[in-house]
N, CA and C atoms as a LAMMPS dump frame, in Angstrom:
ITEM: TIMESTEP
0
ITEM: NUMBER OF ATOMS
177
ITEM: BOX BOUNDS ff ff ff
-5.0000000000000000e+02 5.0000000000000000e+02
-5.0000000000000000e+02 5.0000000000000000e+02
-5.0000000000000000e+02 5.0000000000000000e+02
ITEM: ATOMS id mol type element x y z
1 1 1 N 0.85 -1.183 0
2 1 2 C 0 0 0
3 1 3 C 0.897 1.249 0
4 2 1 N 1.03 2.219 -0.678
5 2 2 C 1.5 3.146 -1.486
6 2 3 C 1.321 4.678 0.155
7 3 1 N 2.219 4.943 0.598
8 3 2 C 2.18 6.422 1.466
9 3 3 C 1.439 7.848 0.544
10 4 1 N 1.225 8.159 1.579
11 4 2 C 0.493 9.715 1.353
12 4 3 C 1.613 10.217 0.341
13 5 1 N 2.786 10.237 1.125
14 5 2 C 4.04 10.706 0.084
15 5 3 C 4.4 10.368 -1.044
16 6 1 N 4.107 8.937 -1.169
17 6 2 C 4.27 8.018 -2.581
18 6 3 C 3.237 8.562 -3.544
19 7 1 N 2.172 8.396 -3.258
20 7 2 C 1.258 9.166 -3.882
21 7 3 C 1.338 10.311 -4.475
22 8 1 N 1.546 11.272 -3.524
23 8 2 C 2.12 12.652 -4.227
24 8 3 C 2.921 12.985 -5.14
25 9 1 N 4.116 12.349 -4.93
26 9 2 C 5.128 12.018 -6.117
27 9 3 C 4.934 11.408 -6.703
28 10 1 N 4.308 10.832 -7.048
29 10 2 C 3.738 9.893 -8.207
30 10 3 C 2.49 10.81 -9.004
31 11 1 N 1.789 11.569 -8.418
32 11 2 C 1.001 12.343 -8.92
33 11 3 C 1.867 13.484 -9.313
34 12 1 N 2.799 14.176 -9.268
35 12 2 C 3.604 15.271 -9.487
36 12 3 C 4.841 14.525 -10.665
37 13 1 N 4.926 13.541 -10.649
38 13 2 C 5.862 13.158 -11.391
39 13 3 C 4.615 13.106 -12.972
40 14 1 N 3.72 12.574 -12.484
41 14 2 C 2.814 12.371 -14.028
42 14 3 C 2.099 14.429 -14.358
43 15 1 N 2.377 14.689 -13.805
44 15 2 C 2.239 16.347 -13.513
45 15 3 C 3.336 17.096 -14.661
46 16 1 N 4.612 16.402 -14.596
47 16 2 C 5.383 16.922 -15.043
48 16 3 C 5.755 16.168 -16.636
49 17 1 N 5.536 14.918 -16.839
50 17 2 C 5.284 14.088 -17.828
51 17 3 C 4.206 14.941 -18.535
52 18 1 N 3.226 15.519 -18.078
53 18 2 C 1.929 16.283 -18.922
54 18 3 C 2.378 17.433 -19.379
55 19 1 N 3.803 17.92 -18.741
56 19 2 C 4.061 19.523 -19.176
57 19 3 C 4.918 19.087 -20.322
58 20 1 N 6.145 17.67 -19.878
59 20 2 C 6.57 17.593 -21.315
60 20 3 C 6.019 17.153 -22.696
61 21 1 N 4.555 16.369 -22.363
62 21 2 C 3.987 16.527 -23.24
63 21 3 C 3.506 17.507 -24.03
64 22 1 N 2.953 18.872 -23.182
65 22 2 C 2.408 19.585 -23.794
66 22 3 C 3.698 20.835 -24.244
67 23 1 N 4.643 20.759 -24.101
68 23 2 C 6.123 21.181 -24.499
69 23 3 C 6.112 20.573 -25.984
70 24 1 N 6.329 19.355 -26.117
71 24 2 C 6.732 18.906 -27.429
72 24 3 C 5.883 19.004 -28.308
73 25 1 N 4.39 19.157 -27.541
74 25 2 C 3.669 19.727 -29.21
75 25 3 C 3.282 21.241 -29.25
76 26 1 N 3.909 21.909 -28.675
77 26 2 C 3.691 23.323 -28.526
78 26 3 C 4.868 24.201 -28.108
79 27 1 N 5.704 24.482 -29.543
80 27 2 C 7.356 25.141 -29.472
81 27 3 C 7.244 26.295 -28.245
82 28 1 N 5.428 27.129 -28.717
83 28 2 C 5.707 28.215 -28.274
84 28 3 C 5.952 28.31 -26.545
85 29 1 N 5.075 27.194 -26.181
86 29 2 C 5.259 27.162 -24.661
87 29 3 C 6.457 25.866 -23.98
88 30 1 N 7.096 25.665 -25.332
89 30 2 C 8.279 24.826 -24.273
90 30 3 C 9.266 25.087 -23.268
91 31 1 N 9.345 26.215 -23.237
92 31 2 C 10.202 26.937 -22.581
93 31 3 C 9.424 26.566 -20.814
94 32 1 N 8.52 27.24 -20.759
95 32 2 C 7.26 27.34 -19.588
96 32 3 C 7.188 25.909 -19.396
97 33 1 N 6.605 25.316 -20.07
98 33 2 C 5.989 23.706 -19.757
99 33 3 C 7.658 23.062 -19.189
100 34 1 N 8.872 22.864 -19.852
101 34 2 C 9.644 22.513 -19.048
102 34 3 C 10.12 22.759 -18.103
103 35 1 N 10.087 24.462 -17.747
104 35 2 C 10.649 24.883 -16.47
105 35 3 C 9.416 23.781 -15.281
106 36 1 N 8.11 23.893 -15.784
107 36 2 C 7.026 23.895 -14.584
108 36 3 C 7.597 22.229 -14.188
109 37 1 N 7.586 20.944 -15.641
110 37 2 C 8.331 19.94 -15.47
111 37 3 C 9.044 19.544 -14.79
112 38 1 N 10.062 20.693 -14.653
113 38 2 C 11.388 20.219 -13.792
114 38 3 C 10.751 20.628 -12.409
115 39 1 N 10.136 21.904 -12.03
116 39 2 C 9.68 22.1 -10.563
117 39 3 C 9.418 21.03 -10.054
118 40 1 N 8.353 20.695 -10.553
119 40 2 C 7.209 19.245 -10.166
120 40 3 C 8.203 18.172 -9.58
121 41 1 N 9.471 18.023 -11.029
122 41 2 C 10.134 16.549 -10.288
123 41 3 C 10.816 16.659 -9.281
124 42 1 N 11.434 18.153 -9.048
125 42 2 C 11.84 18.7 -7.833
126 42 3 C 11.463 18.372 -6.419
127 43 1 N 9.513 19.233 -6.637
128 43 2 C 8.993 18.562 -5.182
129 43 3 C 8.761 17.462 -5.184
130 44 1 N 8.516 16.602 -6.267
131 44 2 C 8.364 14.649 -5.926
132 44 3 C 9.427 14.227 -5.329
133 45 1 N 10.743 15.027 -5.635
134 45 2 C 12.16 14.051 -5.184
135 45 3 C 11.986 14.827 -3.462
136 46 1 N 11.535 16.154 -3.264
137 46 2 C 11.764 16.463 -1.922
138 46 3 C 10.522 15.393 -0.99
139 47 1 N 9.396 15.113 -1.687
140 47 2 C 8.363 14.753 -0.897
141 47 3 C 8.912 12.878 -0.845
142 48 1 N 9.494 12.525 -1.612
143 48 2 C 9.999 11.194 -1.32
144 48 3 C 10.81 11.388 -0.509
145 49 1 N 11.723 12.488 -0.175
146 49 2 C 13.603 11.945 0.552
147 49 3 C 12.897 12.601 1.635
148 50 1 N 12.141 13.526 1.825
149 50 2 C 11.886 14.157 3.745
150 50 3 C 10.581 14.35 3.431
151 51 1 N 9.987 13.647 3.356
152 51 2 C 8.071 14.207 3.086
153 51 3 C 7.625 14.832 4.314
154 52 1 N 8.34 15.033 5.818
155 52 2 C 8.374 15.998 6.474
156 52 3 C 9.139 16.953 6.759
157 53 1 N 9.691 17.397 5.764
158 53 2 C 10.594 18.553 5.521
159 53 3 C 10.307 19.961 5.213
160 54 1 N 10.85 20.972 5.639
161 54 2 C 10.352 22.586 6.057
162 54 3 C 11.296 23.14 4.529
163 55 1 N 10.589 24.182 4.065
164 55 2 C 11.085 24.623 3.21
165 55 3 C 11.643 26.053 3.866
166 56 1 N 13.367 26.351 3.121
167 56 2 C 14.21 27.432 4.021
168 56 3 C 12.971 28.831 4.273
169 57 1 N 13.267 29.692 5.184
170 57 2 C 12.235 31.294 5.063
171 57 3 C 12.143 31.498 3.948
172 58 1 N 11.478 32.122 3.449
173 58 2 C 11.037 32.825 2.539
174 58 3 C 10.962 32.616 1.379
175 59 1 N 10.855 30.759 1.171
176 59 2 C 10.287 30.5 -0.262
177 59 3 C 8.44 30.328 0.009
């Protein structure tokens, strides 16, 4: 049975799979759709390694 956390990253990882999709058929927004891509796999990798982890002040 799959954690709250597993879940999330797994939902954020297919989050970011949808931006590179919509990147490769749309030049004009590839730029955008990959930055948002990479965010996403960002917080999946933070919500897997400390899924109770504090983000530094002032993000």
């Amino acid at each position: 049975m799959a954690t709250h956390a597993e879940l999330a990253a797994r939902l954020l990882r297919d989050a970011a799979f949808f931006f590179r999709t919509v990147a490769e058929q749309n030049p004009v927004l590839k730029d955008q759709m990959e930055e948002n891509a990479t965010v996403f796999e960002q917080v999946a990798n933070m919500v897997e390694v400390d899924p109770l982890g504090h983000l530094p002040d002032g993000e």
